[in-house]
Rosetta silent file (secondary structure, phi, psi, omega in degrees, C-alpha in Angstrom):
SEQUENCE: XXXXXXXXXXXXXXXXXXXXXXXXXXXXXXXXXXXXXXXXXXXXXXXXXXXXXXXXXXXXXXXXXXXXXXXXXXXXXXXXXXXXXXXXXXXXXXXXXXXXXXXXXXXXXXXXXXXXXXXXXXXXXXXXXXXXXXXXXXXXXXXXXXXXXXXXXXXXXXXXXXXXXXXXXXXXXXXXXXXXXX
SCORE:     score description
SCORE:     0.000 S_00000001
   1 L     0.000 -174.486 -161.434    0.000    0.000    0.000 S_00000001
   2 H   -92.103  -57.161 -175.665    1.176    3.282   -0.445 S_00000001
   3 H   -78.056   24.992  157.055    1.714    4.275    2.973 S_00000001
   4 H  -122.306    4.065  154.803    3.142    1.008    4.237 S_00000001
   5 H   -85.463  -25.700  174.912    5.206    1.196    0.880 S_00000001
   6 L  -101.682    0.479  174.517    7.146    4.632    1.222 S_00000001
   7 L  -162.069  161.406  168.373    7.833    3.930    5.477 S_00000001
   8 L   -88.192  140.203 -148.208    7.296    0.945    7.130 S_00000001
   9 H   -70.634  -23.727 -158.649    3.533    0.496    9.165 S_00000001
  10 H   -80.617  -33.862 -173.207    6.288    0.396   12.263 S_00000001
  11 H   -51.861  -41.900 -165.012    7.716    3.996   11.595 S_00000001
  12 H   -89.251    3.705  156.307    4.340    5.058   12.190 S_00000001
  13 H   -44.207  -68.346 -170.743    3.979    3.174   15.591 S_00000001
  14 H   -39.458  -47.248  171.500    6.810    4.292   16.644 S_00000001
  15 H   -67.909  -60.305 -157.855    6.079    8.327   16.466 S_00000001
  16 H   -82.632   -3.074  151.558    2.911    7.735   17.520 S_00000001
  17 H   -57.673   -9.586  172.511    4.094    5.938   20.707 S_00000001
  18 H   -65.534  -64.357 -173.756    5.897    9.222   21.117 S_00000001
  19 H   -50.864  -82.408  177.637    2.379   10.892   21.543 S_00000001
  20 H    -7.682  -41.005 -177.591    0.738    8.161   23.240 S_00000001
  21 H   -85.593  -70.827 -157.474    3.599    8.251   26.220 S_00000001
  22 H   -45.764  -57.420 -155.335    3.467   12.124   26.564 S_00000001
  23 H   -54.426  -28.214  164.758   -0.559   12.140   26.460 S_00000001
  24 H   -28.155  -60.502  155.981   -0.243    9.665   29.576 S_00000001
  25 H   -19.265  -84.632  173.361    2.229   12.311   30.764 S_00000001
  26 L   -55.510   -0.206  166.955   -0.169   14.794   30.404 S_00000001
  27 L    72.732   33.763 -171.116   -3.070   12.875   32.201 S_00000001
  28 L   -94.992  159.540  164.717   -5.352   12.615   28.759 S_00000001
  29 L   -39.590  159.281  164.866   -8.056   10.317   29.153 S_00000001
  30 H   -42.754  -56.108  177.214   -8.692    6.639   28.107 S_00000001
  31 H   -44.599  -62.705  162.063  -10.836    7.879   25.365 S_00000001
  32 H   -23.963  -91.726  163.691   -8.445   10.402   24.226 S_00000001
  33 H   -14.252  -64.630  175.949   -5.458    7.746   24.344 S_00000001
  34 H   -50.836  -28.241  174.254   -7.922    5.505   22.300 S_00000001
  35 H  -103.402  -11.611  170.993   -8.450    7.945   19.503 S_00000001
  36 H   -92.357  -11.863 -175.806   -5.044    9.154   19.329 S_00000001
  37 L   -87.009  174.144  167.190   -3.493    5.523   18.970 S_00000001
  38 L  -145.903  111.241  170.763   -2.255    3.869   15.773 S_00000001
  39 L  -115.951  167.686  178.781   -1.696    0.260   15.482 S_00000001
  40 H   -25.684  -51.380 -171.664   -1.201   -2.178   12.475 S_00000001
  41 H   -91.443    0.581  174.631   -5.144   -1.845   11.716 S_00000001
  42 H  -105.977  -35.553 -170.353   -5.356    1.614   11.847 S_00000001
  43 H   -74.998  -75.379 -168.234   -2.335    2.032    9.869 S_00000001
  44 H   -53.693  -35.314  156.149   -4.094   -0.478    7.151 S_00000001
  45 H   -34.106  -90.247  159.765   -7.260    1.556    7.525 S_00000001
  46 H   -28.577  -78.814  174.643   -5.875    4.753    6.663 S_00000001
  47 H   -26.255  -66.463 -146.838   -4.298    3.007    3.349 S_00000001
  48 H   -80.077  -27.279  175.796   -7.286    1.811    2.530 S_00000001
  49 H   -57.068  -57.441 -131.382   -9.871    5.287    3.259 S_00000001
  50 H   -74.964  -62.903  165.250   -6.452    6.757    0.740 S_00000001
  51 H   -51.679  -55.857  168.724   -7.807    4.156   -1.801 S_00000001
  52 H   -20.558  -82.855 -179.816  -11.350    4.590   -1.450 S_00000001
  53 H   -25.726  -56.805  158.903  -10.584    8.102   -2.473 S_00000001
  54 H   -75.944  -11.095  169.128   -8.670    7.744   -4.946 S_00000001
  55 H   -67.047  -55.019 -179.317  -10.949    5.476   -6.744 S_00000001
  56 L   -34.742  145.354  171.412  -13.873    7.990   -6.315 S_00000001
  57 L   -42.776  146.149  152.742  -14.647   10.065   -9.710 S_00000001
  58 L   -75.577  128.590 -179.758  -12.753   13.109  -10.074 S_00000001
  59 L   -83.196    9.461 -165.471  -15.415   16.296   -9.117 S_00000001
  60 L  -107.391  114.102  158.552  -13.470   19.102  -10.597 S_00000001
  61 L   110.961   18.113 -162.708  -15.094   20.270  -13.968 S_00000001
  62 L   -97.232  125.346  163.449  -18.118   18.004  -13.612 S_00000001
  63 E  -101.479  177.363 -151.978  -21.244   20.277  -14.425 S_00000001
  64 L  -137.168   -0.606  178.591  -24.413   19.314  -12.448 S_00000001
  65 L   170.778  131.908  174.937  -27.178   21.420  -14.125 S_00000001
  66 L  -112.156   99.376 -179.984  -27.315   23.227  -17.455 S_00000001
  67 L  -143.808 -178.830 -153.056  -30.153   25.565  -18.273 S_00000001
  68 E  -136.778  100.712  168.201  -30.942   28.508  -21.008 S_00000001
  69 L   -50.674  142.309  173.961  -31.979   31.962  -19.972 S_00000001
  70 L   -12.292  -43.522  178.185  -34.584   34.032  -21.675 S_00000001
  71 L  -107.103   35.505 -172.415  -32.228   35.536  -23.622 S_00000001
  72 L    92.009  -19.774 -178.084  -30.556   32.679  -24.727 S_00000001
  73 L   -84.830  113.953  173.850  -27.603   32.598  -22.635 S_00000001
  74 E   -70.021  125.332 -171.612  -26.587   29.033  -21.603 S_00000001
  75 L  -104.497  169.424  158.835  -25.793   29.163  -17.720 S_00000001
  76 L  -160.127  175.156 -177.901  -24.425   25.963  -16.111 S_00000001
  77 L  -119.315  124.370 -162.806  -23.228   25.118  -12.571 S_00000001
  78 E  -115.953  161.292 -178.398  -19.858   23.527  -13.007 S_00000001
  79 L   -93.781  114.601  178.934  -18.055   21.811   -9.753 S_00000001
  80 L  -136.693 -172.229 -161.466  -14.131   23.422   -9.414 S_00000001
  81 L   -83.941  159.430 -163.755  -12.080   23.461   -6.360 S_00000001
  82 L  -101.221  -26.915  158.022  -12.898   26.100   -3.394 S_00000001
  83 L   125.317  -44.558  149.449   -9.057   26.966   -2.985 S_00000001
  84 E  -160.936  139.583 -173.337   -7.740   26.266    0.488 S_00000001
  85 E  -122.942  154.920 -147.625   -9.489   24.974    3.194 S_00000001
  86 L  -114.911  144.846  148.560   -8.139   25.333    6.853 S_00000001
  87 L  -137.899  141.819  179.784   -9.209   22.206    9.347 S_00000001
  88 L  -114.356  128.341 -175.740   -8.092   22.354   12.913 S_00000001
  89 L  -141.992  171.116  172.156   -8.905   18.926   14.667 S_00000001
  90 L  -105.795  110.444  128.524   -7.888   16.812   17.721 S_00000001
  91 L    97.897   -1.160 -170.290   -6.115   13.098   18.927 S_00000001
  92 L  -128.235   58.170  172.223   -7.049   11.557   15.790 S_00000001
  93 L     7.660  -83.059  176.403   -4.200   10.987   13.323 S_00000001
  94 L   -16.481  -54.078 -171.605   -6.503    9.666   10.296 S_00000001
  95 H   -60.194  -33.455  150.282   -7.739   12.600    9.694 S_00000001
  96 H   -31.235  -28.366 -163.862   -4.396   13.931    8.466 S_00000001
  97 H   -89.798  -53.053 -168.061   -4.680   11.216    5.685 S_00000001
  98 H   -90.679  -12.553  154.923   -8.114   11.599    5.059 S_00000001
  99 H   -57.673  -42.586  153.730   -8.472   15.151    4.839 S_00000001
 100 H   -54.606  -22.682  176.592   -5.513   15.524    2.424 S_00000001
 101 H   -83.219  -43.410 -156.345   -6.446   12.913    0.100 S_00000001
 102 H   -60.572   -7.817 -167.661  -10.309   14.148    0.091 S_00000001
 103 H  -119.361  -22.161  135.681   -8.812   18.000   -0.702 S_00000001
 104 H   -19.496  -76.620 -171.899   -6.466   16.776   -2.579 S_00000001
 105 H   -58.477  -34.520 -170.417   -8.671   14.832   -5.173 S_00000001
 106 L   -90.197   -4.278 -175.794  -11.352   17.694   -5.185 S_00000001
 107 L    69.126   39.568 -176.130   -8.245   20.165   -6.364 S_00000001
 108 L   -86.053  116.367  118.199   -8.082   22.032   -2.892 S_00000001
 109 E   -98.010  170.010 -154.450   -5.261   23.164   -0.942 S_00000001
 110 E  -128.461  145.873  161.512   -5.308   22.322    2.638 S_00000001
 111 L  -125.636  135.565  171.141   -3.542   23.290    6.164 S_00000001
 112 L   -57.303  172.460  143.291   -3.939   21.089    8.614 S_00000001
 113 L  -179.069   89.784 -152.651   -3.777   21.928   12.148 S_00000001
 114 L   -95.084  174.444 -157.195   -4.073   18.864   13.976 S_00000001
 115 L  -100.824  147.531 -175.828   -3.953   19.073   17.836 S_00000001
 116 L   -25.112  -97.576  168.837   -0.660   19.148   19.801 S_00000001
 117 L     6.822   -5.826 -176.813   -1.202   15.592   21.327 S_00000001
 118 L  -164.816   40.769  170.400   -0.650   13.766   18.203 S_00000001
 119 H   -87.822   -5.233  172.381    1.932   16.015   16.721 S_00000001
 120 H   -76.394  -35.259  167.596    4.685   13.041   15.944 S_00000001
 121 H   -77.140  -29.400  146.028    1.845   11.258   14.230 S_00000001
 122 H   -39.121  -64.419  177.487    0.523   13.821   12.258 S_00000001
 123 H   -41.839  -59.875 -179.813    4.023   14.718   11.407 S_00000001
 124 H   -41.625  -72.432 -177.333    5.013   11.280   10.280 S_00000001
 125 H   -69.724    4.221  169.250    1.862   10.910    8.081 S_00000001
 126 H   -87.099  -51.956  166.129    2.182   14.287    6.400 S_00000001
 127 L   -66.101    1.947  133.629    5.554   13.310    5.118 S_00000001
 128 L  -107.425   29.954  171.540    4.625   10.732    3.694 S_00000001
 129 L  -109.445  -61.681 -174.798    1.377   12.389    2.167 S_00000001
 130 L   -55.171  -55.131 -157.689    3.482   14.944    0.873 S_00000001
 131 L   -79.339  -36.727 -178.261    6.216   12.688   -0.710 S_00000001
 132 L   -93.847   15.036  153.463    3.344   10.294   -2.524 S_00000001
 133 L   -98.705   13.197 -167.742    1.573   13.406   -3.476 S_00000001
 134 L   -92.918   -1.836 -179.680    4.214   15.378   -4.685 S_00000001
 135 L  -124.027    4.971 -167.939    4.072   14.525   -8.595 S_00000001
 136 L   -71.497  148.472  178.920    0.048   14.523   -8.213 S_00000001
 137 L   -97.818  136.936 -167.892   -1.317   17.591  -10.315 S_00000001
 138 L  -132.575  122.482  110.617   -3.670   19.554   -7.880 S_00000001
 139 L    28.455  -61.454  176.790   -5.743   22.539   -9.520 S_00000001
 140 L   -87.616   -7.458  162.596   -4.183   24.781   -6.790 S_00000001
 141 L   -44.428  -40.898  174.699   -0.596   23.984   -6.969 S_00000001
 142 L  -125.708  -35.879 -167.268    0.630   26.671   -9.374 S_00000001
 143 L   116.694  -47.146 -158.389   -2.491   28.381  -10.143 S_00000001
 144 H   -47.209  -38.171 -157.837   -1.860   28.494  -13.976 S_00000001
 145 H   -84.419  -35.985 -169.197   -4.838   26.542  -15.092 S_00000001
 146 H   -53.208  -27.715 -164.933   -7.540   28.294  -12.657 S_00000001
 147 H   -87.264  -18.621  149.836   -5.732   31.626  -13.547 S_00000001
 148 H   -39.291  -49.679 -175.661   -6.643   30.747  -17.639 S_00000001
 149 H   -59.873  -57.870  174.441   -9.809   30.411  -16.625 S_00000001
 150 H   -42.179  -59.372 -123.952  -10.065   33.856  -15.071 S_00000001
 151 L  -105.006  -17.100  164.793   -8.291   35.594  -17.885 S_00000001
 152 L   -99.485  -23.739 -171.810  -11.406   33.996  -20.550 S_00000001
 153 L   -69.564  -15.104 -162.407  -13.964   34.974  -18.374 S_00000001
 154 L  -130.369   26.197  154.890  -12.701   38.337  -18.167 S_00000001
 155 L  -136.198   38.739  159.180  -12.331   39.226  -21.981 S_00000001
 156 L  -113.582  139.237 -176.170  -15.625   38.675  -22.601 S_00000001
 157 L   -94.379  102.141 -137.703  -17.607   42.024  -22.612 S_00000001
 158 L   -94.271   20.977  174.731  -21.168   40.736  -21.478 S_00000001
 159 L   -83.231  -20.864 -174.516  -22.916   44.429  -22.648 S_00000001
 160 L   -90.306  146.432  170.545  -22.331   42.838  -26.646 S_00000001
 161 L   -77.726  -27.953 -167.644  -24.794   40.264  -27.555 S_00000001
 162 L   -89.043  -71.599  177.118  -22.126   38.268  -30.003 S_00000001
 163 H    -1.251  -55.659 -174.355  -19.889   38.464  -27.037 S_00000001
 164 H   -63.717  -58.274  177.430  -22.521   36.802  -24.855 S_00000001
 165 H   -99.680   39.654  154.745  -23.301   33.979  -26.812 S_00000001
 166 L  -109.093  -31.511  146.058  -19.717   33.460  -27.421 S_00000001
 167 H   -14.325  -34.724 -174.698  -19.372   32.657  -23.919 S_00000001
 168 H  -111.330   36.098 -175.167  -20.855   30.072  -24.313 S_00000001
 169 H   -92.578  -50.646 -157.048  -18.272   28.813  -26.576 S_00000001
 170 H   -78.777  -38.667  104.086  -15.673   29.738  -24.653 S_00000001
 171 H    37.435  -97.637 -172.904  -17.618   28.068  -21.665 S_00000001
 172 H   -56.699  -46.383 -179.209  -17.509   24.713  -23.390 S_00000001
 173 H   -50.737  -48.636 -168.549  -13.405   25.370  -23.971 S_00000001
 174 H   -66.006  -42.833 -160.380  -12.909   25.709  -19.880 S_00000001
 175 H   -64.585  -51.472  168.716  -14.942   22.465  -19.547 S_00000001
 176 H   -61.536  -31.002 -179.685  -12.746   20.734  -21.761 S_00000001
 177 H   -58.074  -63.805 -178.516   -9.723   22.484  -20.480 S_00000001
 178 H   -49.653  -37.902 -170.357  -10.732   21.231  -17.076 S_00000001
 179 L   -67.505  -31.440 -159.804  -11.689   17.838  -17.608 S_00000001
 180 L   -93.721  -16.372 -160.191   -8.257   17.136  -19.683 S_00000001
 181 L   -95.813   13.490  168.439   -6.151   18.786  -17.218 S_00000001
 182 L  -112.220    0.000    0.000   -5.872   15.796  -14.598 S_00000001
């Protein structure tokens, strides 16, 4: 699997016995303790939510409703990426994995900000998020294609009528752009 292929399932034991001893330290709860560990099946979990994911359709450029105004002008609702989304969470390692693949996949980027108590496990699985995501093409990584996008939308003059229904030309171009560009 991918993350028990780039580190060994033990690396990530290891760290997170680093948390796991402090939160003791620190007097956290059973519960706590329980949601903050990572063992062998938790490890294999996480791989497998990573697949799940990546199997799911890609949503970026998918439109979802098409319809044709009065005056002719084809509107649509198209699905693109929201641009970076901030999650702050608590004790539960996974969620490093699965938030990054799910904002990942959708063409997001994301910062994390997982809670002190499980920062050696967090760490651990972000570096190796990072390294088997690092050749992935993500929507928000440079910018270039979303900033294309901008740059037809905004040399169309929508007071001219040929203009207007050339839109929806141009429209059809982004759709294509998008679709082609993962």
């Amino acid at each position: 699997s991918m993350m028990t292929g780039l580190y060994p399932a033990g690396h990530f034991v290891r760290e997170n016995a680093r948390d796991l001893e402090a939160g003791r330290a620190r007097g956290l709860d059973a519960a706590m303790l329980d949601r903050l560990a990572l063992d062998a099946e938790r490890i294999a979990g996480i791989a497998n939510g990573l697949r799940e994911v990546a199997a799911l359709p890609d949503p970026v450029g998918e439109v979802t409703r098409m319809w044709n105004r009065p005056s002719g002008l084809q509107v649509g609702r198209m699905r693109i990426p929201l641009g970076v989304i901030l999650v702050i969470y608590e004790s539960r390692p996974n969620v490093t994995a699965d938030v990054a693949a799910l904002c990942l996949k959708s063409g997001n980027a994301t910062i994390l900000r997982g809670g002190s108590e499980a920062i050696h496990s967090n760490r651990a699985l972000a570096a190796v998020l990072r390294a088997a995501f690092e050749d992935a093409y993500n929507y928000m990584k440079s910018g270039q294609l979303m900033r294309q996008v901008v740059n037809k939308i905004t040399e169309v003059d929508f007071n001219n009528l040929a203009e207007r229904q050339h839109f929806g030309e141009i429209y059809e171009q982004i759709l294509n752009d998008l679709q082609s560009a993962g």
